[in-house]
C-alpha positions as CSV (number, residue, x, y, z in Angstrom):
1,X,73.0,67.3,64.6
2,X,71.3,64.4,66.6
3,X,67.8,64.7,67.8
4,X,66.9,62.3,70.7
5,X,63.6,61.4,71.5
6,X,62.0,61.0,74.9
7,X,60.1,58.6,73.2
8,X,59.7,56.7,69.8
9,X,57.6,54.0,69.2
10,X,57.0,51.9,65.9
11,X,54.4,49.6,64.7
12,X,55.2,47.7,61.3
13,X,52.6,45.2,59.2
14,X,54.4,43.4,57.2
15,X,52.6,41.1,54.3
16,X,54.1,38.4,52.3
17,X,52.2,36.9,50.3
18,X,52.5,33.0,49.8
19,X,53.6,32.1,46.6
20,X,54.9,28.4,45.3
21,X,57.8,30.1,43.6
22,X,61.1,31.5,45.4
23,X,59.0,35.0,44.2
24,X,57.3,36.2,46.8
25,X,55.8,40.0,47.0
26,X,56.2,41.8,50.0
27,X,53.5,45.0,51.3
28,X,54.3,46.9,54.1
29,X,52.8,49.7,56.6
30,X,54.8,51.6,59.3
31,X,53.3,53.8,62.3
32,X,55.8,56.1,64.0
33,X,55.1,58.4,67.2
34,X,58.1,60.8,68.3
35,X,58.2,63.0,71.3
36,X,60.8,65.7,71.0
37,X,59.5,68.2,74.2
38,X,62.5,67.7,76.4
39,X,64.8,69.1,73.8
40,X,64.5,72.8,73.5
41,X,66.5,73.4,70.3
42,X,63.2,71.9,68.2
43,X,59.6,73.2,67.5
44,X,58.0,69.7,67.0
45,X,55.0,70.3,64.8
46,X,54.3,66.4,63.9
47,X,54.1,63.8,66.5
48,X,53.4,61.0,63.8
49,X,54.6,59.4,60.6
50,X,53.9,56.5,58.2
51,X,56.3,54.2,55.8
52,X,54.5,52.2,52.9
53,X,56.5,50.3,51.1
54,X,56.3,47.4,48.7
55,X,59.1,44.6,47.6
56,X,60.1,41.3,46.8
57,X,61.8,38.6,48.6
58,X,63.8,36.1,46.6
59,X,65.1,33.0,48.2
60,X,68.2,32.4,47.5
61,X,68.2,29.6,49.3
62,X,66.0,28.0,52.6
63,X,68.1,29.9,55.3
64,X,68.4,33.0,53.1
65,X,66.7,35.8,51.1
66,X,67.2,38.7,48.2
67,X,65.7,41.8,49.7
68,X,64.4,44.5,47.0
69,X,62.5,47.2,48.8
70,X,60.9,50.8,47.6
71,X,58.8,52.6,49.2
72,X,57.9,55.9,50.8
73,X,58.8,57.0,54.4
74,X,58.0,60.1,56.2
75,X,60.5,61.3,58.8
76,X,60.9,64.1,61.0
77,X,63.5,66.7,59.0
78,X,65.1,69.4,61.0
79,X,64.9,73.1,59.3
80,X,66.8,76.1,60.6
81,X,64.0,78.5,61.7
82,X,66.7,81.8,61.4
83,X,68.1,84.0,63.7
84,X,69.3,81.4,66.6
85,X,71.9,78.9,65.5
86,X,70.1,76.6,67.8
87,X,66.7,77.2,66.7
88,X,65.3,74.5,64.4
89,X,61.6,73.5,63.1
90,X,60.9,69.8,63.0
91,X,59.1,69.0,59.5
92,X,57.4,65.9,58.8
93,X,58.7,64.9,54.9
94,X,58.2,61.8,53.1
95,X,60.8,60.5,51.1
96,X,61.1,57.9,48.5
97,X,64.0,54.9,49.2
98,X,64.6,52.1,47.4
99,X,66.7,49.3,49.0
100,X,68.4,45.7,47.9
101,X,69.5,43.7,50.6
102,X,69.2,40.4,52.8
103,X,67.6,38.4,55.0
104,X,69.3,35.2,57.0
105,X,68.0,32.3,59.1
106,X,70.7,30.6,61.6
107,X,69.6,27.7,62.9
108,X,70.9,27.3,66.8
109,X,68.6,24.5,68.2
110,X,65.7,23.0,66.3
111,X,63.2,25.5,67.6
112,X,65.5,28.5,67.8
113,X,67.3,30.1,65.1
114,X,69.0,33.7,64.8
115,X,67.0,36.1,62.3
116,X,69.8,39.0,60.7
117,X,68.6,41.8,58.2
118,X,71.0,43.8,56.5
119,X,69.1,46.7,53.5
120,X,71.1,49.0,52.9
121,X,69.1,51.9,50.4
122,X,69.5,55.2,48.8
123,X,67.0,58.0,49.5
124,X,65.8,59.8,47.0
125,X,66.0,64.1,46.6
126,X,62.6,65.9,47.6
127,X,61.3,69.1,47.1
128,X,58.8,70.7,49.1
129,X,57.8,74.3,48.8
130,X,61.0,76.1,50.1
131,X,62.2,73.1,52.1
132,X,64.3,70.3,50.5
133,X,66.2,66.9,51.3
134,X,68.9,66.4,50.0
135,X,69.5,62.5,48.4
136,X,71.6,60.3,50.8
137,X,72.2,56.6,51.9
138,X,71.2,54.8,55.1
139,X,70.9,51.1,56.0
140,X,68.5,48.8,58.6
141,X,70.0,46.6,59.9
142,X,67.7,43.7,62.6
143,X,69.4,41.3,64.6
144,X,66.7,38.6,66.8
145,X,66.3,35.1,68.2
146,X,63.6,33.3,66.5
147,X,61.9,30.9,68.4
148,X,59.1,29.0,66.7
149,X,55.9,27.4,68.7
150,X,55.3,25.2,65.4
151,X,56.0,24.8,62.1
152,X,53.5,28.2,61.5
153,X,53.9,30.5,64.5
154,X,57.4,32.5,65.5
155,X,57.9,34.9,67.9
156,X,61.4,37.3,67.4
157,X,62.9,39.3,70.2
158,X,65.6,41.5,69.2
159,X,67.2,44.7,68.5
160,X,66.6,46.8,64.8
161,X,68.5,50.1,64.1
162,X,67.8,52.3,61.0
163,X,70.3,54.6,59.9
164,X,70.3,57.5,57.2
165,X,71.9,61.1,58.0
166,X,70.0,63.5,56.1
167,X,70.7,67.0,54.6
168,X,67.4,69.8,54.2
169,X,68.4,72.5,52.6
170,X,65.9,76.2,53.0
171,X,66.0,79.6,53.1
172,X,67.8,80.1,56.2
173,X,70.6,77.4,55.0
174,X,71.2,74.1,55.0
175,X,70.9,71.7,58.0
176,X,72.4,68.6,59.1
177,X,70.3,65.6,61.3
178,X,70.9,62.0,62.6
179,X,67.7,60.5,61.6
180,X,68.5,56.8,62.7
181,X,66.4,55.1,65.4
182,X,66.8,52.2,66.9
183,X,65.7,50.0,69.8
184,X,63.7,46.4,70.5
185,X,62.4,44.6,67.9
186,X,59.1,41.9,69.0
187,X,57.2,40.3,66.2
188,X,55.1,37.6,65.7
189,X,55.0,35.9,62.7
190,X,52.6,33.8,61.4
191,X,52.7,31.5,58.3
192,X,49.9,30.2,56.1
């Protein structure tokens, strides 16, 4: 089952932190709004979600990256309510994923270059009460021009799509959702 949102919008903080080595550590927060009131086959409880996650960046070389990510991210998780076939619940789960994946820098001009993100991860079982997700796979995948102001300041425009089909499982059955988003990607990046 897909759920569309009237509206989604994200917010992501991403940290990482300078280091001399090719190591670097990597701390992240996510802020997610949904809006599901235009579709009449959910009861939208939540309107809001957060990701933490923590990871490592290992460069592999100065264009590209090793990606390791884990964290925990909270998505909305449709649950069969009973009686209708078209009546679900929308209910707000976190979920633990853990990711290995890349980054790459393609240099176009000398102050433009094309960013590419490719993580795919595995999501991890939960249990919550009577409602459950089932384990499953998903990717995120960000494509964006970079164009830097100096050697410090970058500014990427672009698209990012996260993908990972998820299966809940309750008393009234077991339910399958679409729960990949997409759209534009702006961030500013700033290097110390």
């Amino acid at each position: 089952m897909e759920k569309d949102s009237e509206s989604y919008s994200e917010f992501r903080f991403k940290w990482a932190l300078r280091s001399s080595m090719r190591f670097r550590p990597i701390l992240g927060l996510n802020f997610k709004k949904f809006d599901f009131a235009e579709d009449s086959r959910f009861v939208q409880g939540d309107h809001s979600a957060f990701d933490i996650y923590t990871g490592a960046q290992y460069a592999l070389s100065r264009k590209s990256n090793l990606l390791l990510h884990f964290g925990v991210k909270q998505d909305l998780f449709a649950v069969h309510n009973g009686g209708s076939p078209t009546n679900y619940s929308l209910v707000r789960m976190g979920i633990t994923e853990l990711g290995v994946g890349g980054d790459f820098l393609f240099d176009l001009t000398k102050r433009l270059s094309l960013y590419v993100k490719v993580l795919p991860y595995f999501a991890f079982s939960r249990d919550v009460g009577l409602i459950g997700a089932e384990s499953s796979f998903g990717y995120q995948v960000e494509v964006a021009p970079r164009y830097y102001f100096s050697d410090t300041k970058s500014l990427n425009f672009g698209i990012s799509f996260d993908a990972g089909p998820k299966t809940t499982t309750s008393s009234s059955g077991k339910s399958e959702s679409d729960n990949s988003n997409g759209g534009l990607l702006i961030s500013y990046q700033y290097q110390m």
